[in-house]
C-alpha positions as CSV (number, residue, x, y, z in Angstrom):
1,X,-58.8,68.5,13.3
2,X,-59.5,68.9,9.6
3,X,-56.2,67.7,8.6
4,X,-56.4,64.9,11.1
5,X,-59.4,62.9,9.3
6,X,-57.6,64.3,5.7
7,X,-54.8,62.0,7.0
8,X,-57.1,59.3,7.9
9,X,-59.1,59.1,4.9
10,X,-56.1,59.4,2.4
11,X,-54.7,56.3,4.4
12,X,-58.0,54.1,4.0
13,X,-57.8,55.3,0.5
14,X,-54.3,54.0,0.7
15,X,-55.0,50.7,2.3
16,X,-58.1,49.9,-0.1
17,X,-55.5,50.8,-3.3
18,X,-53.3,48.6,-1.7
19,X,-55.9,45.6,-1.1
20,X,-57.1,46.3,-4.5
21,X,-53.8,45.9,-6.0
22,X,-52.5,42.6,-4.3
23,X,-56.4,41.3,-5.2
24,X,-55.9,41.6,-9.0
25,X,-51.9,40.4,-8.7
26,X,-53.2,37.1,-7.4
27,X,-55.9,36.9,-9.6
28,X,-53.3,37.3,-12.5
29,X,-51.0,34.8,-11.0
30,X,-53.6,32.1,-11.0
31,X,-54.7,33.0,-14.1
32,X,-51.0,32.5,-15.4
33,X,-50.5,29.8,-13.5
34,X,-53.4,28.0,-15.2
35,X,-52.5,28.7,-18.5
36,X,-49.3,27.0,-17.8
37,X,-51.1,24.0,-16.1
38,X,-52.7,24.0,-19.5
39,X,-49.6,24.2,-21.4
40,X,-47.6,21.7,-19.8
41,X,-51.0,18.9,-20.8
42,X,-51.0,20.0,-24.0
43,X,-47.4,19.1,-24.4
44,X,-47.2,16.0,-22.7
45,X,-50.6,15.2,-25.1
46,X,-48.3,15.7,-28.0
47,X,-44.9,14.3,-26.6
48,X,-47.2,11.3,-26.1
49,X,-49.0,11.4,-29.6
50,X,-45.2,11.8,-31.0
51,X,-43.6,8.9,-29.1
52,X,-46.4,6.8,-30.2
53,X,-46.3,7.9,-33.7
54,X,-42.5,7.2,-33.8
55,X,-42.8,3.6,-32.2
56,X,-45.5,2.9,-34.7
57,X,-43.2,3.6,-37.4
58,X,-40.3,1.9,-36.2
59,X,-41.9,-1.3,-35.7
60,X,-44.1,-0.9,-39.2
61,X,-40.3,-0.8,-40.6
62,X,-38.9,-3.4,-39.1
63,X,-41.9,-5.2,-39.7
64,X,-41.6,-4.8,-43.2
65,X,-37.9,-5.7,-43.1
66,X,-38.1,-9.1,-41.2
67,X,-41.2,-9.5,-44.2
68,X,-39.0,-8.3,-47.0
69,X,-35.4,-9.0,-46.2
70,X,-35.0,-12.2,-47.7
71,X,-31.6,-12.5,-45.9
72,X,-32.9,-13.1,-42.5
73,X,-35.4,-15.9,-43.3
74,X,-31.9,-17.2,-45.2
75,X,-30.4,-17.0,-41.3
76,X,-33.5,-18.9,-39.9
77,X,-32.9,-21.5,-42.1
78,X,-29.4,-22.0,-41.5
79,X,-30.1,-21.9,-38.2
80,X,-32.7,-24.5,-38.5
81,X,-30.2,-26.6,-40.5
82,X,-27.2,-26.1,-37.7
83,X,-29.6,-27.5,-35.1
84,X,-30.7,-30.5,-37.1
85,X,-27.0,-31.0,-37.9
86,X,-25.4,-30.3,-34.6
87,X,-28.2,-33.4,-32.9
88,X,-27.4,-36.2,-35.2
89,X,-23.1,-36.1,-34.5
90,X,-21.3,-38.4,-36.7
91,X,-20.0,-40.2,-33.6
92,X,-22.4,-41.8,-32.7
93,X,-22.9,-44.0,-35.9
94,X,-21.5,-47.6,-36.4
95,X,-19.0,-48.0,-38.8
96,X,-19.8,-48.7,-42.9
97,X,-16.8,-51.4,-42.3
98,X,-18.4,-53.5,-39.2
């Protein structure tokens, strides 16, 4: 009889190790799984910070080039000068002879 509730008792011991056991494996697997969560923000934070940073940078440089880069205000103008050029066609004037 003794041995029967030795058995019993060591298997409630078992089952409460057990219980105990899964209880603090899920506890660490949402811990974990919130320091991730946490992780992933703070790099899409500074993927976000970076992309901004770059397109800053790139459009402060091309900014200053379109400002400094004498040959593209040289292209506006002949561009300016084609259109002017191109709407008055020789054609269309009368003769120096008539």
């Amino acid at each position: 009889m003794e041995s029967k509730n030795i058995l019993a008792l060591e298997k409630k011991e078992t089952e409460n190790f057990i219980k105990e056991s899964e209880n603090k494996f899920e506890q660490l697997m949402v811990h974990k799984k919130k320091s991730l969560e946490q992780k992933l923000v703070q790099m899409k934070n500074k993927a976000i910070k970076d992309i901004q940073y770059i397109s800053n940078k790139i459009a402060l440089e091309t900014v200053k080039k379109v400002i400094l880069d004498t040959s593209y205000r040289d292209w506006e103008t002949d561009r300016k000068s084609t259109r002017l050029n191109s709407s008055h066609s020789r054609a269309s004037r009368m003769p120096s002879s008539a």
